[in-house]
C-alpha positions as CSV (number, residue, x, y, z in Angstrom):
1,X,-19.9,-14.4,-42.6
2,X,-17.5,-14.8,-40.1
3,X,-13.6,-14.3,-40.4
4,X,-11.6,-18.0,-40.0
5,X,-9.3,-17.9,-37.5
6,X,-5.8,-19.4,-38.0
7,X,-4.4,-22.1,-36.8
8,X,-0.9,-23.5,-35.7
9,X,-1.6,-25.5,-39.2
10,X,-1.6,-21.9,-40.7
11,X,1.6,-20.9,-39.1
12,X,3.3,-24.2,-40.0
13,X,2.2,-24.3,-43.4
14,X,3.6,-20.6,-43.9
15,X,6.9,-21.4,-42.7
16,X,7.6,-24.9,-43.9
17,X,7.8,-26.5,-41.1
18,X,6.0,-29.4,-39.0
19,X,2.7,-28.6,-36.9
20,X,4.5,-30.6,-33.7
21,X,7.4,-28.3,-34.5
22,X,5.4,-25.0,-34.5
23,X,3.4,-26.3,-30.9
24,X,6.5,-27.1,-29.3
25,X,8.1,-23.6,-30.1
26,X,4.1,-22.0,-28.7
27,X,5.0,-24.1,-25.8
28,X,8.7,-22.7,-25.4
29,X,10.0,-26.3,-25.0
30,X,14.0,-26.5,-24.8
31,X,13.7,-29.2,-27.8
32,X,13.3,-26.1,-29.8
33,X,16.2,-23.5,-31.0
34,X,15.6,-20.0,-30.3
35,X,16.0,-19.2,-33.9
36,X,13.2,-21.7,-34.5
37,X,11.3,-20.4,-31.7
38,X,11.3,-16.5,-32.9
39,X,10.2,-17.5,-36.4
40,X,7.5,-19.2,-35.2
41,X,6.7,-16.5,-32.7
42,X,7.1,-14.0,-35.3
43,X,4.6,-15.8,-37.8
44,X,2.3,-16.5,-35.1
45,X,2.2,-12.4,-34.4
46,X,1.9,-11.6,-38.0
47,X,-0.9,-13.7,-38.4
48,X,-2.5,-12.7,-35.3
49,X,-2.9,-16.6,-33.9
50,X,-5.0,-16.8,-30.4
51,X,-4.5,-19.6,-28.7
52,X,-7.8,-21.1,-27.6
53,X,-7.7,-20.6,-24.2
54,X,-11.2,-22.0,-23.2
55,X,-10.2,-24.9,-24.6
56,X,-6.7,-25.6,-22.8
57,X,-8.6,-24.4,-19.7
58,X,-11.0,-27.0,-20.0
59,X,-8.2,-29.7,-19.9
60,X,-6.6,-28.7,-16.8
61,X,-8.7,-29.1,-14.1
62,X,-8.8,-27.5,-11.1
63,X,-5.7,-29.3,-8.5
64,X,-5.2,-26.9,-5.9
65,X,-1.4,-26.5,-7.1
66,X,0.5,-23.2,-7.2
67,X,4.5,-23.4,-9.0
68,X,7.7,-21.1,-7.4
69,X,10.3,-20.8,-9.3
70,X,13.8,-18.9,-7.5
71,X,16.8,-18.6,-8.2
72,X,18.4,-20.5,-5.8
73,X,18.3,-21.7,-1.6
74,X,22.3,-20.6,-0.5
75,X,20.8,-17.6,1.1
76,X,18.2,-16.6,3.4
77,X,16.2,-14.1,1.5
78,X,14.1,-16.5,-1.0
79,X,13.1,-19.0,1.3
80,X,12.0,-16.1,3.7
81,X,9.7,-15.3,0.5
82,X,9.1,-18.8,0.1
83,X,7.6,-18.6,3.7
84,X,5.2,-15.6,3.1
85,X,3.8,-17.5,0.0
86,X,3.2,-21.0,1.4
87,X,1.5,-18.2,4.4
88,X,-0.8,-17.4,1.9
89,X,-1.7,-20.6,-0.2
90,X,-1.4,-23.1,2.8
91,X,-4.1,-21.4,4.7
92,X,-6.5,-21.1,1.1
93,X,-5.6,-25.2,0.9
94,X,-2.9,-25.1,-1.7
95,X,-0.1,-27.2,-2.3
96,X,2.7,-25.4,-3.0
97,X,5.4,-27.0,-5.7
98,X,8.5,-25.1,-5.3
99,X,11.7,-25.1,-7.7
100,X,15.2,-23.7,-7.9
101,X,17.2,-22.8,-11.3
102,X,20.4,-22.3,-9.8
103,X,20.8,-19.4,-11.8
104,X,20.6,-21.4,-14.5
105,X,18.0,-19.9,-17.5
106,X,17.9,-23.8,-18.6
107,X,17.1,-25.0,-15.3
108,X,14.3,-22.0,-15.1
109,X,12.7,-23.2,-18.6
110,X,12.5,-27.1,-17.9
111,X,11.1,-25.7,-14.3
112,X,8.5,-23.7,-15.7
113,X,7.4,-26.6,-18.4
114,X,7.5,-28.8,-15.6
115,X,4.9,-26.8,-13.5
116,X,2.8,-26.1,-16.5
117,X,2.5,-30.0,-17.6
118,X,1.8,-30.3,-13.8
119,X,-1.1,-28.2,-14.4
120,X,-0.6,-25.9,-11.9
121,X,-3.2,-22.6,-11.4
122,X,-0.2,-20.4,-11.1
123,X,2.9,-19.2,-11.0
124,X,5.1,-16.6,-9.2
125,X,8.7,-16.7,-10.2
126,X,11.8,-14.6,-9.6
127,X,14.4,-14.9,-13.1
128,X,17.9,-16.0,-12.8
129,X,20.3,-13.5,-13.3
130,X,20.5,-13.6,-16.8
131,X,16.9,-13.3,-17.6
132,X,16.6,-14.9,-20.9
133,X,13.2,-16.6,-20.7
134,X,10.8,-13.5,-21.8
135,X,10.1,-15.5,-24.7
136,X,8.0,-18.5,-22.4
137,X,6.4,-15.8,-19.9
138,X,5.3,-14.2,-22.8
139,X,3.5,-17.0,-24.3
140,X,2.0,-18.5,-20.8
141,X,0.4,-14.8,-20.3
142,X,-1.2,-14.7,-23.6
143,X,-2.6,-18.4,-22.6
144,X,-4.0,-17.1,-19.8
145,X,-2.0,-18.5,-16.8
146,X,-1.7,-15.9,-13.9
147,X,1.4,-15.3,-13.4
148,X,3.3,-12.7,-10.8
149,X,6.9,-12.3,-10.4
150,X,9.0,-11.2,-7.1
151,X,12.3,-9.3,-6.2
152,X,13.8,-10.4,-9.7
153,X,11.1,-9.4,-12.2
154,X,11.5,-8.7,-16.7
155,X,10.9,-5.1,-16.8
156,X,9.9,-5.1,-20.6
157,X,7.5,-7.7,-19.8
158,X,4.0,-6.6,-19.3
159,X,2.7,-8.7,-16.1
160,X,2.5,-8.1,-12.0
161,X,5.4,-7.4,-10.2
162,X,6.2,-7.2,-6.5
163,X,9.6,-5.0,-6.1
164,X,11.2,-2.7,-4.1
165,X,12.6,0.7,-5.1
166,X,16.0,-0.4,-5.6
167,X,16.7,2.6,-7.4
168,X,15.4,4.8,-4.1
169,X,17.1,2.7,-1.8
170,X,20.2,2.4,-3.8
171,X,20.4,6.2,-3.8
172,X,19.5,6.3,0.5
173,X,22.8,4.0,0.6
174,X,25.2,5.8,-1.1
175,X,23.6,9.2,0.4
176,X,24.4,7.8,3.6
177,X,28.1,7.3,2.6
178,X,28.4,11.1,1.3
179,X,27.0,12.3,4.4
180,X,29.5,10.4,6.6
181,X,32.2,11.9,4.7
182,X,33.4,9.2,2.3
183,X,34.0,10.9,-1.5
184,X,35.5,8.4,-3.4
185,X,32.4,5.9,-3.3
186,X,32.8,2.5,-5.6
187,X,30.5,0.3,-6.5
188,X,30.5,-3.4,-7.1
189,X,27.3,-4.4,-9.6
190,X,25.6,-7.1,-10.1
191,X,25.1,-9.1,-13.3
192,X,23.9,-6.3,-16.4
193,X,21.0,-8.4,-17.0
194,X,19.3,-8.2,-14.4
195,X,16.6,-5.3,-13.3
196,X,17.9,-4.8,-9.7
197,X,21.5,-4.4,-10.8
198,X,20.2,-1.4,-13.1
199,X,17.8,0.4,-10.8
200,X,21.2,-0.1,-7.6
201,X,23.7,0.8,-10.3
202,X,21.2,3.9,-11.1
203,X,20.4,4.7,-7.3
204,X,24.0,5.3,-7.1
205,X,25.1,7.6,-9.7
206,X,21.7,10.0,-9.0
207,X,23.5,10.4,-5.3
208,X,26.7,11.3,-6.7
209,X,25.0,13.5,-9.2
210,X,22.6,14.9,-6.0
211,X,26.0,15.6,-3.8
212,X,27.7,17.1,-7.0
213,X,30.7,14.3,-7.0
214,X,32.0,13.1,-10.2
215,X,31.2,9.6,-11.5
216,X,34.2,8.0,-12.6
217,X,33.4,4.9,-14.7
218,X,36.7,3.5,-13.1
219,X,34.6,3.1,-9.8
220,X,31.9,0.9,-11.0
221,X,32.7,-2.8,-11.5
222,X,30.0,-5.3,-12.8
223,X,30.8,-8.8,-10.3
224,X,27.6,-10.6,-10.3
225,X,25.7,-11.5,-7.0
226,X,27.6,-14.5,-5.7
227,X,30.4,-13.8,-2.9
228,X,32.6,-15.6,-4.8
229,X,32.8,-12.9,-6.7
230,X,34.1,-10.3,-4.5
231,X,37.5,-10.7,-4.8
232,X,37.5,-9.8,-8.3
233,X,35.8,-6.9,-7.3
234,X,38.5,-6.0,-4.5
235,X,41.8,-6.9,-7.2
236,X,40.2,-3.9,-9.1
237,X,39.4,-1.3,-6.5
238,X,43.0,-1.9,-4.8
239,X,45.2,-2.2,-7.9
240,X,43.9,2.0,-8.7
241,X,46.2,4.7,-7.9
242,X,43.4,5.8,-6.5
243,X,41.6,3.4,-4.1
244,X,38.0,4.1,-2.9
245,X,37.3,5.0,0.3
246,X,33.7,3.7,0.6
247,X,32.2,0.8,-1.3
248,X,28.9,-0.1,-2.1
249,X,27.7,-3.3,-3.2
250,X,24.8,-4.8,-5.3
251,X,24.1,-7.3,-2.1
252,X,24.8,-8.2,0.8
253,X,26.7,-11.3,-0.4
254,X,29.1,-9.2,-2.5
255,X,29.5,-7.2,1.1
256,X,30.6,-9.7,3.0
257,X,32.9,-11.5,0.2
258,X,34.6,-7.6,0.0
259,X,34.9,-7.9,4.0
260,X,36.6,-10.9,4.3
261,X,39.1,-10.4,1.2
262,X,40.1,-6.8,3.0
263,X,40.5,-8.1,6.2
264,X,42.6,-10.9,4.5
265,X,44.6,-7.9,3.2
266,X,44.9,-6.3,6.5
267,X,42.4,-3.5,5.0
268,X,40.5,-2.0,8.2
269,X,36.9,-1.8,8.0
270,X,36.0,1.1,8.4
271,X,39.4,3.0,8.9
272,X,41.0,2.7,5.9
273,X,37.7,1.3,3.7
274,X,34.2,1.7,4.0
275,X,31.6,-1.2,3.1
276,X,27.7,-0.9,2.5
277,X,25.2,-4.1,1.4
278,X,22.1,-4.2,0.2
279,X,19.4,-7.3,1.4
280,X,20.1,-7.2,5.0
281,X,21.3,-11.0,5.8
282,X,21.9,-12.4,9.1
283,X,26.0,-13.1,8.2
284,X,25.9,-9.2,7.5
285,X,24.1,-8.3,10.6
286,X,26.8,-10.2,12.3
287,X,30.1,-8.4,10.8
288,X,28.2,-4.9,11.4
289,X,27.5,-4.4,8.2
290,X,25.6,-1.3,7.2
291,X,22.6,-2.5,4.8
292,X,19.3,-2.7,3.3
293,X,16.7,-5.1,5.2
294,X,13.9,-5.8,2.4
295,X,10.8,-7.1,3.6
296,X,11.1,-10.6,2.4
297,X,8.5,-12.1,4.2
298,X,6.1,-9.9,2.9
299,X,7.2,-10.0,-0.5
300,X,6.3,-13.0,-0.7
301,X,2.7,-12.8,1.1
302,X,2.0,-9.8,-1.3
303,X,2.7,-11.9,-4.1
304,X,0.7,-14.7,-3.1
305,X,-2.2,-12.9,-2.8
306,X,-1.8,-10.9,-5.9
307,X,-2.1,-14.3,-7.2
308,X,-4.7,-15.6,-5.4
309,X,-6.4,-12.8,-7.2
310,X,-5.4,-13.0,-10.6
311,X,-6.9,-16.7,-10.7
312,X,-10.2,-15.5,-9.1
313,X,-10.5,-12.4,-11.3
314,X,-8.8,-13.7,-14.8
315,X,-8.4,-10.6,-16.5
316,X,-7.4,-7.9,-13.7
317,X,-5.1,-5.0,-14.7
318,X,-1.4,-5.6,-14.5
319,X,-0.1,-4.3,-11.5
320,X,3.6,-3.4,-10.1
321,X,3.6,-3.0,-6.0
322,X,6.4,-1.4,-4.5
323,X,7.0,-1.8,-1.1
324,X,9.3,-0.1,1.3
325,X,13.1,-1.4,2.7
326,X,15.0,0.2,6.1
327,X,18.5,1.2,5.6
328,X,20.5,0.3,8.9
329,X,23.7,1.8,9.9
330,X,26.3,-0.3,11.5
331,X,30.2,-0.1,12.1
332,X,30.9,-0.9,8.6
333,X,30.1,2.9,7.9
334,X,31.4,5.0,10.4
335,X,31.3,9.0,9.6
336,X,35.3,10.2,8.8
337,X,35.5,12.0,11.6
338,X,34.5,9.1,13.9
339,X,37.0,6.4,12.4
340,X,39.4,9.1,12.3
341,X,39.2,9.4,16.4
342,X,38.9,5.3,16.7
343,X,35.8,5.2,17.7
């Protein structure tokens, strides 16, 4: 005799609520509250509900569409990964639907609802930098839809990744600094939320704990990722008694905002502060700024075909691919004894 299997009727009936309710909240639409949506969620874990993949898969039919979802388009380094994706898919005879949430979790949702009514046969998305959406990607992997995420990736969510070590390289930045000479080493972090701004933050305090320098918490400063931010950032580090001789920054954005708003101050660059990036940008490249360079076209190309893989092979283990960055030195850095002598 075999075991009925419940239904969204089963989690509606338990909770009171309407069946359209409980599939909209399945479906993370934005209709639905996030109380709402947990309940449901909840109930629908406690009753072990399956969505019936064969059947939603036989609805969709096969369109050739792939959905990116980034952040945003102001810098270079996501339409460089937009690039190495459309590499991939264009050649394989893909259209490729591309979206940008303007940092805005919202924006990301209605995006990601957008693509899936659109049917599309995949996704590879890189979360706004407050990361609230674990709750959708959740439910589209347990309905089956591959799914891959790039640069920006839900570290408690189990699903493929393509990353760098930001923690490794984080630590090969602020190594660099402590070799040069500089001992009083800031850092300007990005928003808490987000998994790069943890593994950088991290990458830094396992050098000063390497080099045997104390951390002092009034060092670290969480600005965001926008170079608007900056100057926050600089108010803070040069209203201490103690002002830092070296700063690193989550990104390269940051950098360049802390450049500017020192030079504005008549703060010399390397002489009197240090400055290190992270992302490697053409702006930075330009002001001599000692950075990161990530391999964004690849990235993006490795994601693609990660893919391109999950939709052939449904079912393929979840996978996280790290690949490597190039710290480069510039001006911006200068050992002590160099800046000392003007050189």
């Amino acid at each position: 005799m075999s075991v009925r299997k419940p239904t969204i009727k089963d989690i509606a009936q338990a909770l009171g609520i309407s069946v359209a309710t409980v599939s909209r909240s399945l479906n993370g639409s934005h209709e639905i509250s996030e109380h709402t949506r947990n309940l449901v969620m909840n109930k629908a874990r406690e009753l072990n509900y399956k969505p019936n993949i064969h059947a939603r898969n036989l609805l969709k039919r096969r369109n050739n569409m792939i959905g990116v979802v980034v952040p945003e388009f102001i810098t270079f380094f996501f339409p460089e990964i937009i690039i190495g994706i459309q590499e991939v898919f264009n050649a394989q005879g893909y259209q490729v639907l591309i979206c940008q949430s303007n940092e805005s979790s919202t924006l990301e949702r209605r995006n990601i609802e957008m693509l899936e009514s659109s049917m599309v046969e995949g996704l590879i998305v890189s979360v706004t930098k407050d990361a609230r959406n674990i709750d959708l990607y959740t439910r589209l992997i347990a309905e089956g839809m591959p799914i891959v995420f790039v640069n920006r990736v839900l570290p408690d969510l189990r699903a493929t990744q393509v990353i760098l070590d930001d923690r490794k390289w984080a630590f090969k930045v602020v190594e660099h600094l402590i070799k040069c000479g500089y001992r009083h080493i800031a850092h300007l972090a990005g928003n808490e939320h987000l998994a790069v701004t943890k593994e950088r933050l991290q990458g830094y305090l396992d050098a000063l704990e390497t080099y045997h320098l104390p951390v002092r918490d009034s060092l670290v400063m969480h600005v965001g990722i926008q170079q608007d931010r900056a100057k926050a950032g600089i108010d803070y580090l040069m209203s201490l008694r103690q002002r830092p001789d070296a700063i690193f920054t989550v990104n390269d954005p940051i950098a360049i905002g802390c450049m500017l708003e020192l030079r504005r101050r008549g703060i010399r660059i390397p002489e009197d502060v240090a400055v290190a990036g992270f992302s490697e940008s053409p702006i930075g490249r330009i002001m001599e700024l000692t950075s990161v360079s990530q391999p964004t076209f690849e990235l993006g190309r490795t994601a693609a075909l990660r893919l391109l893989q999950q939709m052939r092979e449904p079912g393929i283990p979840v996978e996280t691919i790290v690949l490597e960055g190039k710290l480069n030195v510039r001006h911006s850095t200068l050992p002590v004894d160099k800046r000392k002598e003007g050189k």
